[in-house]
PQR file with spaces between the fields and no chain letter, atoms N, CA, C, O and H, PARSE charges and radii, in Angstrom:
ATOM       1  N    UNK     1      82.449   82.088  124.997 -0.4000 1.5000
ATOM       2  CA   UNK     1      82.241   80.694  124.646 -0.0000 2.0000
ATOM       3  C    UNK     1      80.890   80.559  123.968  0.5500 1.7000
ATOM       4  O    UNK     1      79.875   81.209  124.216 -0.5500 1.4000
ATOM       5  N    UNK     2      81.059   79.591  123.059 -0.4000 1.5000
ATOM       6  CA   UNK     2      79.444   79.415  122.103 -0.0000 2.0000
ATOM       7  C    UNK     2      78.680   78.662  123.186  0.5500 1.7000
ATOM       8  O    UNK     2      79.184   78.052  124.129 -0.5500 1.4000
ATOM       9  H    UNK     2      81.884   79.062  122.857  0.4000 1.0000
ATOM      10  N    UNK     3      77.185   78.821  122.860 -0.4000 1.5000
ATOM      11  CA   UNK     3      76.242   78.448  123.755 -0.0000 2.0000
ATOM      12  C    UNK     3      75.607   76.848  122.970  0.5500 1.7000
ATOM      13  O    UNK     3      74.614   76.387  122.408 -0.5500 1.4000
ATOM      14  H    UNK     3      76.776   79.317  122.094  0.4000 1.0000
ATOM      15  N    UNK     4      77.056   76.463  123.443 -0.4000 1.5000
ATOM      16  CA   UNK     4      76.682   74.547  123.695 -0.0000 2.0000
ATOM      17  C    UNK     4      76.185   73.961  124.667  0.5500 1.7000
ATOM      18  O    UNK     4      76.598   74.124  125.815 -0.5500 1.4000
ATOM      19  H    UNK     4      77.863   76.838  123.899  0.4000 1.0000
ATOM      20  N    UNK     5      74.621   72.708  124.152 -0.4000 1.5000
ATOM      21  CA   UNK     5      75.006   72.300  125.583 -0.0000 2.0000
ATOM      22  C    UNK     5      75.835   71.436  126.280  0.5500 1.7000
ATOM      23  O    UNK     5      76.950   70.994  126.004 -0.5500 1.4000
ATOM      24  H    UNK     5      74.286   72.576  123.219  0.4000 1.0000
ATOM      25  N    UNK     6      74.848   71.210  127.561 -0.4000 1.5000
ATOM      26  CA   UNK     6      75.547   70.431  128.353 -0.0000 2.0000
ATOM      27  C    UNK     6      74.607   69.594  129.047  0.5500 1.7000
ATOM      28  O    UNK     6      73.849   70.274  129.739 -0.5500 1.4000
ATOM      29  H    UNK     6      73.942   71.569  127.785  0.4000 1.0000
ATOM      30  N    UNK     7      74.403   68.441  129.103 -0.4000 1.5000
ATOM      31  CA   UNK     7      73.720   67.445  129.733 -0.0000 2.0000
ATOM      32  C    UNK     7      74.890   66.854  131.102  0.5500 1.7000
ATOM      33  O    UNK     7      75.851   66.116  130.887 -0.5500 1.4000
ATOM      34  H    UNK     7      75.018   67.889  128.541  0.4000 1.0000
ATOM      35  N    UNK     8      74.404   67.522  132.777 -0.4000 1.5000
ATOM      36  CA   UNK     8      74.864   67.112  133.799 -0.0000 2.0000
ATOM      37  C    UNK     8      74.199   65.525  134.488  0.5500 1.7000
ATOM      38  O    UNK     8      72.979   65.524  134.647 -0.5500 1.4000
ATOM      39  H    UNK     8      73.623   68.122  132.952  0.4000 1.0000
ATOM      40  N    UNK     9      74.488   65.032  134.637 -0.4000 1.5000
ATOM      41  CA   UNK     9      73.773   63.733  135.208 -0.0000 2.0000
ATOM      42  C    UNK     9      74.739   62.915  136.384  0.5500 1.7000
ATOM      43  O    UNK     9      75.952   62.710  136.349 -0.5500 1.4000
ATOM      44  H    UNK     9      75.480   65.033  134.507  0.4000 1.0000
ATOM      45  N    UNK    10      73.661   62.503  137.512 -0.4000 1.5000
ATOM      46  CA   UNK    10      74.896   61.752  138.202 -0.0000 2.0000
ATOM      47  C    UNK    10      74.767   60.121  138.160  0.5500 1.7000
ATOM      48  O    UNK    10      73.720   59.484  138.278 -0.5500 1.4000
ATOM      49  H    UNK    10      72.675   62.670  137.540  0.4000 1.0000
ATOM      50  N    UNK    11      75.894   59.675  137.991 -0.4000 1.5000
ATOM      51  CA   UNK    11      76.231   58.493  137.862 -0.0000 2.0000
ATOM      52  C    UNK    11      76.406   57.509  139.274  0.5500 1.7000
ATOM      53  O    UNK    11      77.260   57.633  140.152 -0.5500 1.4000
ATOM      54  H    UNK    11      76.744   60.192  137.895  0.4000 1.0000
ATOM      55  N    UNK    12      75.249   56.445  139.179 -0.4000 1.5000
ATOM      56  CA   UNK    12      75.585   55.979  140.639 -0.0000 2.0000
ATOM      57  C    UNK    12      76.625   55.006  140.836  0.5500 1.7000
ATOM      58  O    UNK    12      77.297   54.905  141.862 -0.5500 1.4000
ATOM      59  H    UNK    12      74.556   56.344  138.465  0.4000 1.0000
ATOM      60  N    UNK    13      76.713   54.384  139.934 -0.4000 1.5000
ATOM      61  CA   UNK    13      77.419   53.630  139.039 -0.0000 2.0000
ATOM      62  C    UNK    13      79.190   54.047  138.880  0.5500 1.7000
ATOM      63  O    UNK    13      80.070   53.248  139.200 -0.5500 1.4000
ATOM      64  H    UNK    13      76.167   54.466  139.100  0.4000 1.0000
ATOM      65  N    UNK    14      79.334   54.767  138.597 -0.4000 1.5000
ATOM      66  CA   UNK    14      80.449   55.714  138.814 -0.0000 2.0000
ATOM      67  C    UNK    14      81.189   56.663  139.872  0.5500 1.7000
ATOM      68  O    UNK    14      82.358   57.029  139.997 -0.5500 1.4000
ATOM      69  H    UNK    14      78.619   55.417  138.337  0.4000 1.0000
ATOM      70  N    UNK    15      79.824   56.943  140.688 -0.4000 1.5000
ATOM      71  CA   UNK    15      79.572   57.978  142.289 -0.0000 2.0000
ATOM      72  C    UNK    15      80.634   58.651  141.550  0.5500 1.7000
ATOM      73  O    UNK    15      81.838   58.438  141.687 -0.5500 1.4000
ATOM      74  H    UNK    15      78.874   56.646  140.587  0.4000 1.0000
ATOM      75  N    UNK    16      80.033   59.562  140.679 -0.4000 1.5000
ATOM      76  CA   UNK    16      80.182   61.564  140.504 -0.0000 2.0000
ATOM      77  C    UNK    16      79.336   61.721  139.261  0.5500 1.7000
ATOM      78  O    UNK    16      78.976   60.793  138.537 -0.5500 1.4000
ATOM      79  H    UNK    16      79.054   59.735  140.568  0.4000 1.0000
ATOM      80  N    UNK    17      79.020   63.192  139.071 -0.4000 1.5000
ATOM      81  CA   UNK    17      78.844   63.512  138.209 -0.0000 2.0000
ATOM      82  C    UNK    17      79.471   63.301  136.404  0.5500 1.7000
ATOM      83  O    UNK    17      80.604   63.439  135.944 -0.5500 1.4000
ATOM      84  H    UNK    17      79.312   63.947  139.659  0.4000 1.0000
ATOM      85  N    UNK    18      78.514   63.022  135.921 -0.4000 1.5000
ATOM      86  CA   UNK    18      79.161   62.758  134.126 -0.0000 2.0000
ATOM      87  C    UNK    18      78.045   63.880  133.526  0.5500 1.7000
ATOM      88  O    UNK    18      76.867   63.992  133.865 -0.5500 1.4000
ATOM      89  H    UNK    18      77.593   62.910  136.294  0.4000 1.0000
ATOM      90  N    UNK    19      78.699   64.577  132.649 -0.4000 1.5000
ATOM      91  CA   UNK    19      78.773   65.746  131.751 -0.0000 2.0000
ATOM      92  C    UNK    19      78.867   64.999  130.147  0.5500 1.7000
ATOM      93  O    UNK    19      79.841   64.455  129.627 -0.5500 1.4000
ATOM      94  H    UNK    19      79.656   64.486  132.374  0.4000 1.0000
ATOM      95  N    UNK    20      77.890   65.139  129.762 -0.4000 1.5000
ATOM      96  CA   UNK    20      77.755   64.625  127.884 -0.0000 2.0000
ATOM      97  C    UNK    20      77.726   66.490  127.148  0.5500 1.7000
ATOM      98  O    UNK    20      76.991   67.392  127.550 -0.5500 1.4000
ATOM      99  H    UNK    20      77.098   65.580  130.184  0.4000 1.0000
ATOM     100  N    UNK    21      78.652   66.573  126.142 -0.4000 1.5000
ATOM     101  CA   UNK    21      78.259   67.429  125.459 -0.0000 2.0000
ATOM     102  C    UNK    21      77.698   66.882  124.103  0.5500 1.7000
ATOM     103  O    UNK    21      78.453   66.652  123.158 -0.5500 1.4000
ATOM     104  H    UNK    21      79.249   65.840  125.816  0.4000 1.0000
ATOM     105  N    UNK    22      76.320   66.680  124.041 -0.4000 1.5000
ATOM     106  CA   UNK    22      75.885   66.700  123.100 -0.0000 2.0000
ATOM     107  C    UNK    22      76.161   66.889  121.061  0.5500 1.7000
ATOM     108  O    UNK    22      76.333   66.112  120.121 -0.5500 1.4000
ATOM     109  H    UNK    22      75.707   66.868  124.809  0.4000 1.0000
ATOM     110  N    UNK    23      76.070   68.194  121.227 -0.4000 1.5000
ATOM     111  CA   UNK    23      76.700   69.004  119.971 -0.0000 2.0000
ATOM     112  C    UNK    23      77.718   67.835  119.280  0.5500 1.7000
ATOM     113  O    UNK    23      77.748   67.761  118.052 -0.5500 1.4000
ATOM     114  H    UNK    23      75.931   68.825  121.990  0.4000 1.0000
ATOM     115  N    UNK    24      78.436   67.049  119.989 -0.4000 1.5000
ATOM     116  CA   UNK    24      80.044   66.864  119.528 -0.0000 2.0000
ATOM     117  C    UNK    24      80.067   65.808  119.832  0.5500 1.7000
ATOM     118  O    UNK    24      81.069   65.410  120.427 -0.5500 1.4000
ATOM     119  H    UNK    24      78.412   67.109  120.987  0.4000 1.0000
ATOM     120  N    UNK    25      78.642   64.616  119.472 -0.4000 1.5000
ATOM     121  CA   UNK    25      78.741   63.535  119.677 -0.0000 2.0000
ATOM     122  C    UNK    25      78.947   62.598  121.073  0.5500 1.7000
ATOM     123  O    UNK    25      79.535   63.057  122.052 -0.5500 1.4000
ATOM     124  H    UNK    25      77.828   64.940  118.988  0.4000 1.0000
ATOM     125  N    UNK    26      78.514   61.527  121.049 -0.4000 1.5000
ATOM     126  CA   UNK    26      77.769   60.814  122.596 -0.0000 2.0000
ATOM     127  C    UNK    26      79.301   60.507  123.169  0.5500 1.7000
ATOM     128  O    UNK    26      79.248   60.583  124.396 -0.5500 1.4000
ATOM     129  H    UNK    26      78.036   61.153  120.253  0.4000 1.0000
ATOM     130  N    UNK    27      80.715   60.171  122.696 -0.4000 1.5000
ATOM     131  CA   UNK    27      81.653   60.276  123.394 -0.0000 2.0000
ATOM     132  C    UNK    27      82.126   61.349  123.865  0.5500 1.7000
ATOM     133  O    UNK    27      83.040   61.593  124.653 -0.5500 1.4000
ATOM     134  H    UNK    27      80.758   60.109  121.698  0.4000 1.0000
ATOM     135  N    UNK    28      81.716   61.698  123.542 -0.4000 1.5000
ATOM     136  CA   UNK    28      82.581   63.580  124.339 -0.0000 2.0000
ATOM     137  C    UNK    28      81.583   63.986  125.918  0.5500 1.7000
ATOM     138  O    UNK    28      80.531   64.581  126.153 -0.5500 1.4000
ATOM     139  H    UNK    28      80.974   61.500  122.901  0.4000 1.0000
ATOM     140  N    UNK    29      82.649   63.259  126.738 -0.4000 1.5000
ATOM     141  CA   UNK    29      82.164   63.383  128.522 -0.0000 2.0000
ATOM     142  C    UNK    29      82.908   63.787  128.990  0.5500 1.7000
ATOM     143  O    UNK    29      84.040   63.607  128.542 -0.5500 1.4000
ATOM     144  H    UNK    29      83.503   62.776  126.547  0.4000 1.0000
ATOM     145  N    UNK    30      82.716   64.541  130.121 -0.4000 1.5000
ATOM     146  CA   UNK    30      84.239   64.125  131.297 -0.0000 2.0000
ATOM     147  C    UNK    30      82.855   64.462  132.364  0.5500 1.7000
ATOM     148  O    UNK    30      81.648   64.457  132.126 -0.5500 1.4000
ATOM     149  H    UNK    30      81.797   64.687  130.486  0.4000 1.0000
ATOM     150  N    UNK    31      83.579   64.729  133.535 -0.4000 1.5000
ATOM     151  CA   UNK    31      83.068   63.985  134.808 -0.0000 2.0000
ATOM     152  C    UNK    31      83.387   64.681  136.286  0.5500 1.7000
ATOM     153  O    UNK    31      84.593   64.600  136.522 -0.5500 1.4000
ATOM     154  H    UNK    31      84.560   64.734  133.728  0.4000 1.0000
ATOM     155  N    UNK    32      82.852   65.155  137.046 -0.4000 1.5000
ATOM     156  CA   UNK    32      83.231   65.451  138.537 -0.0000 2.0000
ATOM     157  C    UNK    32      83.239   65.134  139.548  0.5500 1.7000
ATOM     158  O    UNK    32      82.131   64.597  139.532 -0.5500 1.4000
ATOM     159  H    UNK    32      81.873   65.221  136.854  0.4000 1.0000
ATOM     160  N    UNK    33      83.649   64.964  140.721 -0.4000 1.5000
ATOM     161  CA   UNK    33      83.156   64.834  142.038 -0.0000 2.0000
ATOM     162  C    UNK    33      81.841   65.603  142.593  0.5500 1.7000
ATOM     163  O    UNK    33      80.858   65.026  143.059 -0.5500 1.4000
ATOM     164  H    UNK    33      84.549   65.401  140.734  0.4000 1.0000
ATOM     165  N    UNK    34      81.965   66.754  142.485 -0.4000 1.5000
ATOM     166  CA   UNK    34      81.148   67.555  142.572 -0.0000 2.0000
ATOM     167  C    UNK    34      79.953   67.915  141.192  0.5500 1.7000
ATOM     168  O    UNK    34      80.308   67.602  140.056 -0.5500 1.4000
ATOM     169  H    UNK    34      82.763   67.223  142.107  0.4000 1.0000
ATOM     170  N    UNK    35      78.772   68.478  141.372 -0.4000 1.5000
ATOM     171  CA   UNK    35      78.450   69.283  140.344 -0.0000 2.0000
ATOM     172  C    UNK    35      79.080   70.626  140.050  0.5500 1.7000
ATOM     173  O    UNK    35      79.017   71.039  138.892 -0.5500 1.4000
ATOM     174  H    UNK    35      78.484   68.733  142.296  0.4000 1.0000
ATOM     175  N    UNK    36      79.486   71.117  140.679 -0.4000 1.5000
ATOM     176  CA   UNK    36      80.573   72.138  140.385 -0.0000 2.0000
ATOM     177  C    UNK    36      81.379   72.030  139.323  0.5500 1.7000
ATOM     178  O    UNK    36      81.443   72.600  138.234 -0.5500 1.4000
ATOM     179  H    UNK    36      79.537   70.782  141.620  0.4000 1.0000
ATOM     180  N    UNK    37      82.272   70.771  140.120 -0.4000 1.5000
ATOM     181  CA   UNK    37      83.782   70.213  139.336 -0.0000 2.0000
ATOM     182  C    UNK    37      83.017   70.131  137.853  0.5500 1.7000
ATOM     183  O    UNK    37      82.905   71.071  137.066 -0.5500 1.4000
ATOM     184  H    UNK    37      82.219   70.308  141.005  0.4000 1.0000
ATOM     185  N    UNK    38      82.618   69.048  137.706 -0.4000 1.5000
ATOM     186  CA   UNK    38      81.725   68.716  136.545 -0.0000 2.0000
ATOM     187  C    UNK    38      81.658   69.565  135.832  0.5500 1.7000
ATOM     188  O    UNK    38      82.543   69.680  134.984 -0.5500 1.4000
ATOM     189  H    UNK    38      82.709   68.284  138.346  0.4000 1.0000
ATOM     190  N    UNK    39      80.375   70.679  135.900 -0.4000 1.5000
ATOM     191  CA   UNK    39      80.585   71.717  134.783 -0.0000 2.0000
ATOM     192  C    UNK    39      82.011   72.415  134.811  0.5500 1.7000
ATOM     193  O    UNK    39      82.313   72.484  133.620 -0.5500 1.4000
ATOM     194  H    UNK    39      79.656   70.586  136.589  0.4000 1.0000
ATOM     195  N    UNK    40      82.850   72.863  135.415 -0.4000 1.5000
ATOM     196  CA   UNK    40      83.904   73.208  135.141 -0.0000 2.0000
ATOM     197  C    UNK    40      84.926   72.697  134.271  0.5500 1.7000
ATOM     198  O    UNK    40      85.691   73.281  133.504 -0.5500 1.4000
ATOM     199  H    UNK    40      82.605   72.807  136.383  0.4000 1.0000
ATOM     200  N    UNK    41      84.778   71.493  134.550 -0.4000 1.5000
ATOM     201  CA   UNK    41      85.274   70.209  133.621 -0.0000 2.0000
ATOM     202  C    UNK    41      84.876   70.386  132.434  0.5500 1.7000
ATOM     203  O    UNK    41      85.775   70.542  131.608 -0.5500 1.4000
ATOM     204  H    UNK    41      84.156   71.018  135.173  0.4000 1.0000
ATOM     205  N    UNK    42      83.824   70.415  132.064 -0.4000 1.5000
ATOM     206  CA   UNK    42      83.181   70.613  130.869 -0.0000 2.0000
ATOM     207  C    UNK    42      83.162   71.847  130.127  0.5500 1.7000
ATOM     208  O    UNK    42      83.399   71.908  128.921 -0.5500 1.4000
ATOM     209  H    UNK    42      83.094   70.288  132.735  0.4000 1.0000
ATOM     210  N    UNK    43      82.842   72.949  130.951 -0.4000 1.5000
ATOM     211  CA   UNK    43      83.775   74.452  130.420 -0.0000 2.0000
ATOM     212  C    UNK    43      84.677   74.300  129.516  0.5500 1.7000
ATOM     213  O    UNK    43      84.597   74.512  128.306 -0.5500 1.4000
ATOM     214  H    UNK    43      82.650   72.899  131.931  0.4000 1.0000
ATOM     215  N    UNK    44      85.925   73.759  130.415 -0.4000 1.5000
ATOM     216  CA   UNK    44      87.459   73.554  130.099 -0.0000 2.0000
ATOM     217  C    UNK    44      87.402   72.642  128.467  0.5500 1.7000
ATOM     218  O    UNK    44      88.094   72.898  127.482 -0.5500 1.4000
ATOM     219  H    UNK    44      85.990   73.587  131.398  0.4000 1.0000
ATOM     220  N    UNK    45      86.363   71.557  128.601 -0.4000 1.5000
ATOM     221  CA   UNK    45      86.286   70.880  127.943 -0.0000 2.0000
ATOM     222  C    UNK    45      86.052   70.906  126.075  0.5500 1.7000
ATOM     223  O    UNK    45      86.524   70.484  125.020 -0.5500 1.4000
ATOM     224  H    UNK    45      85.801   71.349  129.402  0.4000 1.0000
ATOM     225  N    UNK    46      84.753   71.899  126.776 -0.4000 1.5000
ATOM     226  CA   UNK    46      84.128   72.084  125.681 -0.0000 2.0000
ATOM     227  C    UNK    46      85.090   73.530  124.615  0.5500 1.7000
ATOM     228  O    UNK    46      85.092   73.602  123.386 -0.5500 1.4000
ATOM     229  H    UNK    46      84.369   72.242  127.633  0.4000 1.0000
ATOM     230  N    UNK    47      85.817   74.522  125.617 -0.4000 1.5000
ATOM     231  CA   UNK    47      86.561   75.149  125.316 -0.0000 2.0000
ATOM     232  C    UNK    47      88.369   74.687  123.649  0.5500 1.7000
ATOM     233  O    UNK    47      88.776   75.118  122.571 -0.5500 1.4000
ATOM     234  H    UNK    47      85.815   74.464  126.615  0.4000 1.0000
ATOM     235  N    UNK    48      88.737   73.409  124.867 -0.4000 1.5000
ATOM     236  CA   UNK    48      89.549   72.586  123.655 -0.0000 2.0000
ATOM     237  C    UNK    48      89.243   72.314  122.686  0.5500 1.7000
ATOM     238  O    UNK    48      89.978   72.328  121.698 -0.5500 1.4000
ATOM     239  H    UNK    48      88.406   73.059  125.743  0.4000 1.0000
ATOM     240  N    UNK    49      87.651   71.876  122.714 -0.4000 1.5000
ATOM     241  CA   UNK    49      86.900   71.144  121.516 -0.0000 2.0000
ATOM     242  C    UNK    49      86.969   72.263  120.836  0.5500 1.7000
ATOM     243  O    UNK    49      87.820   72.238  119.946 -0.5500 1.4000
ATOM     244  H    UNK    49      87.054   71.864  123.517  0.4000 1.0000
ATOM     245  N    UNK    50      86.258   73.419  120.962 -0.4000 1.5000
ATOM     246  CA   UNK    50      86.477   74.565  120.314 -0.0000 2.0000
ATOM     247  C    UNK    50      88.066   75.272  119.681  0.5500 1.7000
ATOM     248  O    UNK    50      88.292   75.068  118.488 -0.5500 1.4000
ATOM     249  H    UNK    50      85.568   73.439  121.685  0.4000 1.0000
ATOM     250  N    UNK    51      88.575   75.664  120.077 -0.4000 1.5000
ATOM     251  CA   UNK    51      89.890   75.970  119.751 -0.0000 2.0000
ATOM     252  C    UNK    51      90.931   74.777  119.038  0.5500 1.7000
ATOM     253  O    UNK    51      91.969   75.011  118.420 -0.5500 1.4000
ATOM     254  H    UNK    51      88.391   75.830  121.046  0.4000 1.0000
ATOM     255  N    UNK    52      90.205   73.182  119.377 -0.4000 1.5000
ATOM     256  CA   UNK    52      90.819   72.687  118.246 -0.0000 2.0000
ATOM     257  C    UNK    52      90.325   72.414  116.909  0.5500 1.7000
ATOM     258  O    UNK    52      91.150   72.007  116.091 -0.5500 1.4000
ATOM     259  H    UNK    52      89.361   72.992  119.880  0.4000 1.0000
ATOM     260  N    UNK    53      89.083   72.574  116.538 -0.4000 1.5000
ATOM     261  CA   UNK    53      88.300   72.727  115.746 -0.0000 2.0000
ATOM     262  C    UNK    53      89.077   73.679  115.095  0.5500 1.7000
ATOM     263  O    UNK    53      89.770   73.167  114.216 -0.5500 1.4000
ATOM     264  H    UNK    53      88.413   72.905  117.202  0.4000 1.0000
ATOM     265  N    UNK    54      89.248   75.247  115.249 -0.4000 1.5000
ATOM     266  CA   UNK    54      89.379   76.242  114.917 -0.0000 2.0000
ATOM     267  C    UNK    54      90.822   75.884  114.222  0.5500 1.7000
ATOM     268  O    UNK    54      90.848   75.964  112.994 -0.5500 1.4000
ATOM     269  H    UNK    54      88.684   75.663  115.963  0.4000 1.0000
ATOM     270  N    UNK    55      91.879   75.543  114.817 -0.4000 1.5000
ATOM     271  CA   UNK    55      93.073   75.316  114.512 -0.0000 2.0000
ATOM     272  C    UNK    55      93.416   73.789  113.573  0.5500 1.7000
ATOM     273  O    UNK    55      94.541   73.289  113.544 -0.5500 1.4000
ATOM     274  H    UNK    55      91.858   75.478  115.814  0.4000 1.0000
ATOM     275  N    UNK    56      92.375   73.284  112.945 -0.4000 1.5000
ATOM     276  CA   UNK    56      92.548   72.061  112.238 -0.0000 2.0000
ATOM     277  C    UNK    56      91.861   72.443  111.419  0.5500 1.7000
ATOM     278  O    UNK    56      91.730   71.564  110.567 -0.5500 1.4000
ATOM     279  H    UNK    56      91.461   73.690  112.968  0.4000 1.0000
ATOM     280  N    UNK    57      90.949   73.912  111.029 -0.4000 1.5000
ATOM     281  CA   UNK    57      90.370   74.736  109.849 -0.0000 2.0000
ATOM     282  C    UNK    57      88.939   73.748  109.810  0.5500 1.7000
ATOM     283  O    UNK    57      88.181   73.812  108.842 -0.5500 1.4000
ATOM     284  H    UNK    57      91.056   74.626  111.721  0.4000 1.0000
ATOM     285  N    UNK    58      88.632   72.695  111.157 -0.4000 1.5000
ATOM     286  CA   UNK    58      87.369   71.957  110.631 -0.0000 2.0000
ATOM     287  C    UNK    58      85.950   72.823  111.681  0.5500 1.7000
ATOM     288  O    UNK    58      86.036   73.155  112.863 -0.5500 1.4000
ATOM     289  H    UNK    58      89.248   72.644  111.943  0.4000 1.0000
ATOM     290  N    UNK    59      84.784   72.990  110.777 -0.4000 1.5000
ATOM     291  CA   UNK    59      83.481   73.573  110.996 -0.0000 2.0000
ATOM     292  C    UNK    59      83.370   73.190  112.570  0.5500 1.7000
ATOM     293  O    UNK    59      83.857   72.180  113.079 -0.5500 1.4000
ATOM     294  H    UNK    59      84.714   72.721  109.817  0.4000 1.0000
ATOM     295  N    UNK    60      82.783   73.991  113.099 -0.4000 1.5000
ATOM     296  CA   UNK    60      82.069   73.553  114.562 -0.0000 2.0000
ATOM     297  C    UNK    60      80.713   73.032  114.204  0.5500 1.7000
ATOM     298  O    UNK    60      80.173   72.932  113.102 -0.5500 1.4000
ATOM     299  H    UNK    60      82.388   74.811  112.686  0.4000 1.0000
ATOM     300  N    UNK    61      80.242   72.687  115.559 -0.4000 1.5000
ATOM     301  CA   UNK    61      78.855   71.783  115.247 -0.0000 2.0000
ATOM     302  C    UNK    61      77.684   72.636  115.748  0.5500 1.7000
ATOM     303  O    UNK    61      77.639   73.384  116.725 -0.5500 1.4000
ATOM     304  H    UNK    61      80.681   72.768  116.454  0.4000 1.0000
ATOM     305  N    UNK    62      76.782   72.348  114.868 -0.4000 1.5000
ATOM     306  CA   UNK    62      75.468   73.344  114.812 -0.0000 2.0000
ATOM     307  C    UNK    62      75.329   73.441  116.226  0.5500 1.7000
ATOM     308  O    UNK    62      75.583   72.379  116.792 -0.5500 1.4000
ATOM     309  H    UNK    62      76.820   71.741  114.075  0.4000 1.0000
ATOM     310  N    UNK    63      74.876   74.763  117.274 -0.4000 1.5000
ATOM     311  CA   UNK    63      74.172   74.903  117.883 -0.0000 2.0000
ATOM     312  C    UNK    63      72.869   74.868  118.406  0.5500 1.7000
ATOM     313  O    UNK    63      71.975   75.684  118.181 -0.5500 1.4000
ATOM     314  H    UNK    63      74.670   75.626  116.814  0.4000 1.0000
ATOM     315  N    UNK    64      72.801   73.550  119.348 -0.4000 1.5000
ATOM     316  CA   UNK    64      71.592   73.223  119.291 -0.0000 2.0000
ATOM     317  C    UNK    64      70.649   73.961  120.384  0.5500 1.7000
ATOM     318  O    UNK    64      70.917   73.844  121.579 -0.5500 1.4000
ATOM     319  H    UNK    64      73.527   72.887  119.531  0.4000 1.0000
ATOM     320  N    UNK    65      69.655   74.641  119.992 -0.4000 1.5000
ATOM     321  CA   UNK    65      68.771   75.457  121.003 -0.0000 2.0000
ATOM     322  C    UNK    65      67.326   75.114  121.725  0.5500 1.7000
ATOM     323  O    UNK    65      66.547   74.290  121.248 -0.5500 1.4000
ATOM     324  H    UNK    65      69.437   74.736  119.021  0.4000 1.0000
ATOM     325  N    UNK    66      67.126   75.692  122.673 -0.4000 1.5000
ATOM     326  CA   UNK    66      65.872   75.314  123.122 -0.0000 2.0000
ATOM     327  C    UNK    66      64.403   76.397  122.320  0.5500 1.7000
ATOM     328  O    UNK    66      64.308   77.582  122.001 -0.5500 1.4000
ATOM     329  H    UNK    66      67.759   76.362  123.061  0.4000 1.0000
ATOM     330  N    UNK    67      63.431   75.145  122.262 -0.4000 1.5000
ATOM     331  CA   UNK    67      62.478   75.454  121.009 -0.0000 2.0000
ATOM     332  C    UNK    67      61.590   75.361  121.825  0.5500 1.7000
ATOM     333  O    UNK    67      60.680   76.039  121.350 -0.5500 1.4000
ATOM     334  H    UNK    67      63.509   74.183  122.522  0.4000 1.0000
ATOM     335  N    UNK    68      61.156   74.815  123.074 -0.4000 1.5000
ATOM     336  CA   UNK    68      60.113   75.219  123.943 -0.0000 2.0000
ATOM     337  C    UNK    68      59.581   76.260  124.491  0.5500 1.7000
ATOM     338  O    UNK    68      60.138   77.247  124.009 -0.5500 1.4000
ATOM     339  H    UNK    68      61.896   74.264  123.460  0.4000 1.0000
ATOM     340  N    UNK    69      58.559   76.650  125.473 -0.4000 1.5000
ATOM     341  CA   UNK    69      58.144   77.749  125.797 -0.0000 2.0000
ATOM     342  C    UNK    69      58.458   77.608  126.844  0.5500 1.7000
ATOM     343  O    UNK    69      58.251   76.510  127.363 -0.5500 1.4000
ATOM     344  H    UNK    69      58.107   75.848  125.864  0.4000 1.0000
ATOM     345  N    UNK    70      59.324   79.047  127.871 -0.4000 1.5000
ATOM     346  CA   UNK    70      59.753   78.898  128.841 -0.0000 2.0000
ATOM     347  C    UNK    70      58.574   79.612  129.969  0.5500 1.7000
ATOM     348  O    UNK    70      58.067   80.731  130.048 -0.5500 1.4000
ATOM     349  H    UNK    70      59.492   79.939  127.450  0.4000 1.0000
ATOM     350  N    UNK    71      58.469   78.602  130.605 -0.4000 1.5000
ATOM     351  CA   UNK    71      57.449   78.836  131.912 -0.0000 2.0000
ATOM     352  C    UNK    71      58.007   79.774  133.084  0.5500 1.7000
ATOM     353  O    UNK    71      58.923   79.297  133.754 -0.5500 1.4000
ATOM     354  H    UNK    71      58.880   77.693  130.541  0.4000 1.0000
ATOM     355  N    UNK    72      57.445   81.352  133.472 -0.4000 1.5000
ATOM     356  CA   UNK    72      58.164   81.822  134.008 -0.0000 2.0000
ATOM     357  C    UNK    72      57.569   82.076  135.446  0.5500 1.7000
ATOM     358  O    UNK    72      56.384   82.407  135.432 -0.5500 1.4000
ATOM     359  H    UNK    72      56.701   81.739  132.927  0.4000 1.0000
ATOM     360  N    UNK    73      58.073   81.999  136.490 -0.4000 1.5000
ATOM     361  CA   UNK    73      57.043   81.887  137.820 -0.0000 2.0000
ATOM     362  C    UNK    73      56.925   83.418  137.814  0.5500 1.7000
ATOM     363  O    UNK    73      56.225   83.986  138.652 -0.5500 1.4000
ATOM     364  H    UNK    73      59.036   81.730  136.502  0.4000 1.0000
């Protein structure tokens, strides 16, 4: 799988986790009970996005990376 992210956040508002993938625009969520579920959800998720991209011949979306310096203990 390409190294998209993933913004986890919990919703109190909602009571579970919501998952934004970025890359692919501010509607593209789904959501867990768990933080577990959640990213799994989003795995799955981000996986379709991919493979339907591929199969409709349209570009995937730039990979966005981290440009900071990672602090290592």
């Amino acid at each position: 799988m390409l190294n998209y992210s993933m913004v986890i956040q919990w919703s109190e508002k909602d009571r579970c986790f919501v998952v934004t993938l970025p890359e692919w625009g501010e509607l593209c969520q789904t959501y867990g009970d768990t933080y577990e579920e959640a990213l799994n959800n989003a795995k799955e998720v981000l996986q379709l996005m991919v493979d339907s991209s591929k199969q409709e011949g349209s570009s995937l979306p730039e990979v966005t990376t981290f440009q900071g310096q990672l602090q290592k203990a």
